[in-house]
C-alpha positions in Angstrom: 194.8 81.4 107.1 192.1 80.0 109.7 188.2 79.3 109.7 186.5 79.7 112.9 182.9 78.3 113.8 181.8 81.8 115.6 178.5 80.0 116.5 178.0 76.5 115.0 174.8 75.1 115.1 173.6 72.5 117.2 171.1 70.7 114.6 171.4 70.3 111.2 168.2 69.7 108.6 168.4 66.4 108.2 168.6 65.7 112.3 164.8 66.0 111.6 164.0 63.9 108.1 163.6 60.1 110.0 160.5 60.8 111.3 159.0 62.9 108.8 159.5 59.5 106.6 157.8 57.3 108.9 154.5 59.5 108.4 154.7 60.7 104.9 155.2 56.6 104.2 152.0 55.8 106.1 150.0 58.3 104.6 151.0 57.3 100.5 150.3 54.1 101.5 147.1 55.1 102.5 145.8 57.6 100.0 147.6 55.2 97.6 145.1 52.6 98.7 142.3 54.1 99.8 142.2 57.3 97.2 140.0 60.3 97.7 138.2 58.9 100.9 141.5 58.4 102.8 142.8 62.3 101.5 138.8 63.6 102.9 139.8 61.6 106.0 143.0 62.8 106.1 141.8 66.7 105.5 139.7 66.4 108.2 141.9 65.2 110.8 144.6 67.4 109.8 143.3 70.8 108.9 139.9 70.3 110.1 138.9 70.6 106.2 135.3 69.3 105.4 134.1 71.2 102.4 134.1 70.9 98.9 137.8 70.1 97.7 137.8 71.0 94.2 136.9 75.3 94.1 134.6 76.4 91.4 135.6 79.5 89.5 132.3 81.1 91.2 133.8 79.8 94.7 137.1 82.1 93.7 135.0 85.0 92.7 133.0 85.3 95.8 135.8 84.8 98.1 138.1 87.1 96.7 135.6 89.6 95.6 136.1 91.6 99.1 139.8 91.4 98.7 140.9 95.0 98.9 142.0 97.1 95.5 145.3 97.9 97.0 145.9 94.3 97.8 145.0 93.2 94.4 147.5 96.4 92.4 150.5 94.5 94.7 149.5 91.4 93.8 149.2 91.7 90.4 152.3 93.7 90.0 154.3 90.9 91.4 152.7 88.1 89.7 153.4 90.1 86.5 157.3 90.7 87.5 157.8 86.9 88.2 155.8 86.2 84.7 157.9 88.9 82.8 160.9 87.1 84.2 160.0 83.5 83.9 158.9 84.9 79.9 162.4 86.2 79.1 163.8 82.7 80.3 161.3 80.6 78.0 162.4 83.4 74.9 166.3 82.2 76.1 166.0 78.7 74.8 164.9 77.6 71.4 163.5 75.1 69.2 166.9 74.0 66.7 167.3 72.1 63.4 171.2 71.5 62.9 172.7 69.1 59.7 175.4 67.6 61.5 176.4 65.7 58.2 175.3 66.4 55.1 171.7 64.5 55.0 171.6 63.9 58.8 169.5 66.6 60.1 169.0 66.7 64.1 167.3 68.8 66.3 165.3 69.7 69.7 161.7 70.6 70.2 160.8 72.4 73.9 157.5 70.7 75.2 155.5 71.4 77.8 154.4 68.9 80.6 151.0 68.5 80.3 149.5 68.8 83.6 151.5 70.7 86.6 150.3 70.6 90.4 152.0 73.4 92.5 152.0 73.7 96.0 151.3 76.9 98.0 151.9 76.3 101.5 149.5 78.2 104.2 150.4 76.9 107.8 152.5 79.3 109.8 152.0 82.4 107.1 149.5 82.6 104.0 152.5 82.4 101.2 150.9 84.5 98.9 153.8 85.0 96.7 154.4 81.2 96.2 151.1 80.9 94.5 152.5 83.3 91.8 155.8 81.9 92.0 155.1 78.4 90.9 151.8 78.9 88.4 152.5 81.9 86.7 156.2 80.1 86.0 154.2 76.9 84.7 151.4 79.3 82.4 154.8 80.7 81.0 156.5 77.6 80.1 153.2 76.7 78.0 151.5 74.3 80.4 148.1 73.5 79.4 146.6 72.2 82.4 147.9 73.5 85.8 146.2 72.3 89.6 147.1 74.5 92.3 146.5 73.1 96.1 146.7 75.2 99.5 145.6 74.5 103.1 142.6 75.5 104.8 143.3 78.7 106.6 142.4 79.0 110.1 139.0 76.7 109.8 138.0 78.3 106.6 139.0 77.8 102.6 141.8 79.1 101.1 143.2 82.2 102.4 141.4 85.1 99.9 144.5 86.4 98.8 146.1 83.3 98.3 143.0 82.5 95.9 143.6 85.6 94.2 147.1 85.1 93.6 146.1 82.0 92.4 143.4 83.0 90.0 145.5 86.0 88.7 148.4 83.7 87.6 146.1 81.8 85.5 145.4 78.3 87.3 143.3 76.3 86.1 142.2 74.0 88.6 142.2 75.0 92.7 141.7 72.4 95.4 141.5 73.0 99.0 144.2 70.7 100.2 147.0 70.8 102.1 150.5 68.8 103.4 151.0 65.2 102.2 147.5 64.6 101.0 147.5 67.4 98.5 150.9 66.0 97.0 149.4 62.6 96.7 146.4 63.8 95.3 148.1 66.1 92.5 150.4 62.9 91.9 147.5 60.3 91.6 145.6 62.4 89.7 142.8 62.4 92.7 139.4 64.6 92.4 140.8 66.0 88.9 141.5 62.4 87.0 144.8 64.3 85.9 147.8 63.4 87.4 150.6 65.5 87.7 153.1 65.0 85.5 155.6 68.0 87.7 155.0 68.9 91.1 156.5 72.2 92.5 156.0 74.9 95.6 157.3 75.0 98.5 156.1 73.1 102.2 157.3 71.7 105.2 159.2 68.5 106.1 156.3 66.4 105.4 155.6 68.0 102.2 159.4 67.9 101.1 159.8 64.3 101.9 156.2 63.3 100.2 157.5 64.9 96.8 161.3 63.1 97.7 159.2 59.7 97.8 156.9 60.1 94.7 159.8 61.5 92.7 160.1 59.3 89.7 156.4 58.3 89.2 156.3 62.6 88.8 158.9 65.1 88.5 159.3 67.6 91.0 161.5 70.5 91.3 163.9 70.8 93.8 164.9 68.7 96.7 163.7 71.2 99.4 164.0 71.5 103.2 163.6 74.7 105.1 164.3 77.6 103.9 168.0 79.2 104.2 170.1 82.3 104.0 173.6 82.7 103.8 175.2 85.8 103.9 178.8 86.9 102.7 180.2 90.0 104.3 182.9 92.1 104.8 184.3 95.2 107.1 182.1 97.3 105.0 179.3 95.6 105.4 176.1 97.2 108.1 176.1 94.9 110.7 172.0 96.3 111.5 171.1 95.1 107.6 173.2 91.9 108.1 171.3 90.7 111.2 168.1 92.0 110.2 168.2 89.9 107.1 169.7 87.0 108.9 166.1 87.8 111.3 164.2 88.1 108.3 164.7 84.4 106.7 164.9 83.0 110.6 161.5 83.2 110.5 160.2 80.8 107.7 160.4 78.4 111.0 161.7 76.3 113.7 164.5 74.8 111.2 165.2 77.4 109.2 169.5 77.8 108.8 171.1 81.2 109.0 174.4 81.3 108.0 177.1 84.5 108.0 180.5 84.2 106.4 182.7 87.0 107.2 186.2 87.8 107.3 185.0 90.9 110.1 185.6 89.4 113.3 184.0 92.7 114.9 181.0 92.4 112.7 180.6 88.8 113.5 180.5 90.0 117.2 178.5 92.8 116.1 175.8 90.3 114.2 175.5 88.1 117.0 174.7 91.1 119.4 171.9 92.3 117.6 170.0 89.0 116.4 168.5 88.7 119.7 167.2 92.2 120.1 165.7 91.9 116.9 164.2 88.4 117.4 162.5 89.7 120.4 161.3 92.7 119.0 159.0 90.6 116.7 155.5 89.4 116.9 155.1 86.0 118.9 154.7 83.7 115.6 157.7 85.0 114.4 159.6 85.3 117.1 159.0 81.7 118.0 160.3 80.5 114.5 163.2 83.0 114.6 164.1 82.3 117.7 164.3 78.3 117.3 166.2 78.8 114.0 169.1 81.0 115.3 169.2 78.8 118.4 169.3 75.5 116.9 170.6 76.0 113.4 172.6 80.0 113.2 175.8 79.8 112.3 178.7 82.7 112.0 182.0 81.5 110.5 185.2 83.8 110.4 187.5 83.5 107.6 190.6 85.6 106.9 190.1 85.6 103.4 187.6 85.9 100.9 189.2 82.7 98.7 188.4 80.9 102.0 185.0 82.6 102.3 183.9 81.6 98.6 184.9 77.8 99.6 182.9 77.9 102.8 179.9 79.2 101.0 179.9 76.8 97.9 180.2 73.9 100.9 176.9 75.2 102.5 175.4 75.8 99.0 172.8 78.4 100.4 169.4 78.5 99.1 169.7 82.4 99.3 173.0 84.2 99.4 173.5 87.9 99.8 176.4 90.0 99.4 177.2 92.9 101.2 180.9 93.4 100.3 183.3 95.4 98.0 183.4 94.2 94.3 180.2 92.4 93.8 181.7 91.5 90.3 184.5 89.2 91.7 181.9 87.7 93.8 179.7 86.8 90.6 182.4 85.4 88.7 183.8 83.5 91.5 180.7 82.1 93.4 179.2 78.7 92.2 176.8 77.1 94.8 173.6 79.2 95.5 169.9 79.0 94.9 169.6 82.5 94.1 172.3 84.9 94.3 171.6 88.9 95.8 174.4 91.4 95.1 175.0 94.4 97.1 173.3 95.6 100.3 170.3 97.2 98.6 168.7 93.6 97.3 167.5 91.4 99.6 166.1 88.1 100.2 162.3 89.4 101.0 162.7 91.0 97.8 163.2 87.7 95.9 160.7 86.5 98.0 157.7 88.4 97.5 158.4 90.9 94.2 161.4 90.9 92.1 161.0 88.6 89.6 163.2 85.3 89.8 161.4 82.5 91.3 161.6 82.0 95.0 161.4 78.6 94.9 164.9 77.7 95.4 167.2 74.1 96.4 167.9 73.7 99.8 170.1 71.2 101.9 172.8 71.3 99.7 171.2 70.2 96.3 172.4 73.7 95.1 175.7 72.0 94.6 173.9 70.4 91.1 170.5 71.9 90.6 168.6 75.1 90.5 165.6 76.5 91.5 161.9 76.8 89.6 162.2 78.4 86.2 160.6 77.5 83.1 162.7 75.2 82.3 161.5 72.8 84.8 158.1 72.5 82.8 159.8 71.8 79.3 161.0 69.0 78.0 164.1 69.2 75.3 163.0 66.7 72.9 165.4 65.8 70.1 164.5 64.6 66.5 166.3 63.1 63.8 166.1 62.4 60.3 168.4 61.3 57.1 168.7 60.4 53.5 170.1 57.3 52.5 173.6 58.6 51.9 173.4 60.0 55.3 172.4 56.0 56.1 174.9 54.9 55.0 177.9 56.9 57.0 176.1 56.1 60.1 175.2 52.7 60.0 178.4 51.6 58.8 179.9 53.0 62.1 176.7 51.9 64.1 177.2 48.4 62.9 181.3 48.4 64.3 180.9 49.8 67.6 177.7 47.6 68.1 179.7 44.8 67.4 182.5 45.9 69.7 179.8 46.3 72.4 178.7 43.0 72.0 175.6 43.8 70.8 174.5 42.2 67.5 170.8 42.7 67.3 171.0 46.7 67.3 174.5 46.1 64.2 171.9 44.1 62.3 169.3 47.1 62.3 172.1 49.2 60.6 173.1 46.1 58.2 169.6 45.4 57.2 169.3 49.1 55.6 172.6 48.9 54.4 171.5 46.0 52.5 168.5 47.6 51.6 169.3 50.4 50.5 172.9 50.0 48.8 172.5 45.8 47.3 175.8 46.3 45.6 177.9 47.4 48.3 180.4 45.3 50.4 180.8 47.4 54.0 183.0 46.8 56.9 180.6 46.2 59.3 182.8 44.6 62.3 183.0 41.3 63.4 180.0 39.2 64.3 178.9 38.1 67.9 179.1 34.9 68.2 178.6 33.8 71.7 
């Protein structure tokens, strides 16, 4: 039994964090202090971003009234598969009652957040689908008041289709704004006077580590770095599909890991033959990113079993993870650290991506080891209730007033003793021993 680093990388994500923290620090600090002018100042400087921040629902009409009818059917249609989906995961949890004692009734309430600012990136590509992705799951979930932000493109407003996608998932407020200043703004509440109470979507370094710093004065949704694939595969597996879906994630960007995990050394050898062909054969934005990514951060690791394959794998904790072996079904049952999980050669990650219907907004740099990606469930809040009649009262406090007292803590026994006293004058309880000291 052996593993063997057929490539290893020669960076890892986090080789590129210290910096980003030294900017994203300045800039909070700034925006933090200076509000809206510093985020103007900073729009400017950055994206070259003048105009009007917050865009009327006339603004969004105009701009996307020459977006072509075929454009629109495909964007619709995937905006309603990711709502369908992120629907039938809002249906799977409920509101409960449950009377754990007789007169103690308990239960759980889903609520909303109230406001939700999601991110859709717009630098290297226009990421229509993340527009979708993050608002239609937060319309779905119930959340009454949702701010969408995205970058300038190329000198101009929002990218058209981006706006579209936007408007057709139902958000409610759109501001031109992009990278650390549009997380800071959606935190602090800045042009809108609602502050985010969740912030989602998807960005680069500088976005990643701004939501990493204000997490805690607002929720976000997943630790994220750049994006990732990891592939499993066998002797079955197509070594063309393999590499040109390794290709296909390699070019989110310059940091983006590809991982394979086979127990094929010839289609190992066979993968790392064709990644280059196929990096050259694309367009120069692309095949600068791709390029970079397999370089820097590609990895192929040999394993002579698939027990040893399923460890590797839950170590890496892929944001993506395909499958292109025999008996996906031992894979599912076995697998436990992924973002999202694609089964069989004739999924892929581009389909999760752009149309399919679970969120593409995934955990990366290892958090898949103990979170997942955007769903509903991000947005709602489990809050539990409680109620009871006095006989009820009197079970509990009697052991709330002992354990209390065991702790130490004598203030929270007397809360129970009061209503004992209260409510039962005639009683003599064993309520514990007194704190003294």
């Amino acid at each position: 039994m052996s593993i063997v680093h057929v490539k290893r990388a020669t960076k890892t994500p986090e080789t590129e964090t210290g910096a980003a923290r030294e900017v994203v620090t300045e800039m909070l600090a700034q925006i933090e202090a200076r509000g809206e002018t510093a985020v103007r100042d900073y729009a400017l400087k950055l994206d070259r971003w003048s105009g009007d921040i917050i865009v009327t629902p006339d603004e969004i009409e105009r701009r996307s009234r020459d977006v072509p009818e075929a454009v629109k059917r495909d964007i619709e249609f995937a905006a309603g598969q990711v709502r369908r989906f992120a629907e039938a995961q809002r249906d799977s949890v409920k509101d409960f009652a449950v009377e754990l004692l007789p007169g103690l009734t308990t239960g759980q309430k889903l609520v909303p957040c109230n406001v939700a600012g999601c991110y859709v990136p717009t630098g290297r590509y226009a990421h229509i689908a993340s527009a979708y992705m993050s608002v239609a799951t937060a319309k779905a979930a119930g959340v009454p008041t949702v701010v969408a932000c995205s970058t300038p493109y190329r000198g101009e407003g929002i990218h058209p289709y981006v706006l579209y996608a936007m408007k057709v998932a139902g958000a409610d407020v759109v501001m031109t704004l992009g990278g650390v200043q549009a997380i800071a703004a959606m935190a602090f509440g800045l042009f809108t006077g609602k502050p985010a109470d969740i912030i989602v979507g998807p960005g680069n370094k500088f976005v990643a580590e701004a939501k990493r710093m204000l997490f805690g004065r607002v929720g976000i949704d997943v630790f994220a770095g750049p994006s990732e694939v990891g592939i499993i595969a066998d002797d079955t597996a197509d070594p063309a599909i393999v590499a040109s879906d390794l290709v296909g994630q390699a070019e989110h960007g310059h940091e983006s890991p590809a991982w394979l995990f086979t127990t094929s050394r010839a289609l190992a050898d066979a993968v790392i033959a064709r990644v280059p062909v196929l990096i050259d054969a694309l367009p120069p934005t692309a095949r600068d990113a791709a390029a970079a990514a397999w370089r820097d951060y590609g990895e192929v690791i040999h394993c002579d079993t698939r027990d040893e394959i399923v460890a590797v794998s839950d170590r890496y904790a892929s944001e993506h993870l395909e499958i292109h072996a025999t008996d996906l079904e031992w894979w599912l049952g076995r697998l436990s650290n992924y973002g999202s999980l694609f089964l069989g050669e004739e999924t892929t990650v581009a389909f999760g991506d752009k149309t399919s219907g679970p969120n593409h907004i995934l955990p990366t740099k290892y958090a898949a080891r103990y979170s997942a990606g955007l769903s509903v469930h991000k947005f709602l809040r489990p809050l539990t209730w409680q109620r009871m009649d006095r006989e009820a009262c009197k079970t509990i406090a009697q052991a709330t007033a002992r354990i209390s007292r065991l702790e130490g803590m004598e203030a929270h026994a007397r809360t129970a003793d009061d209503r004992l006293a209260k409510y039962f004058p005639d009683h003599v309880f064993d309520l514990g021993v007194a704190v003294c000291a």
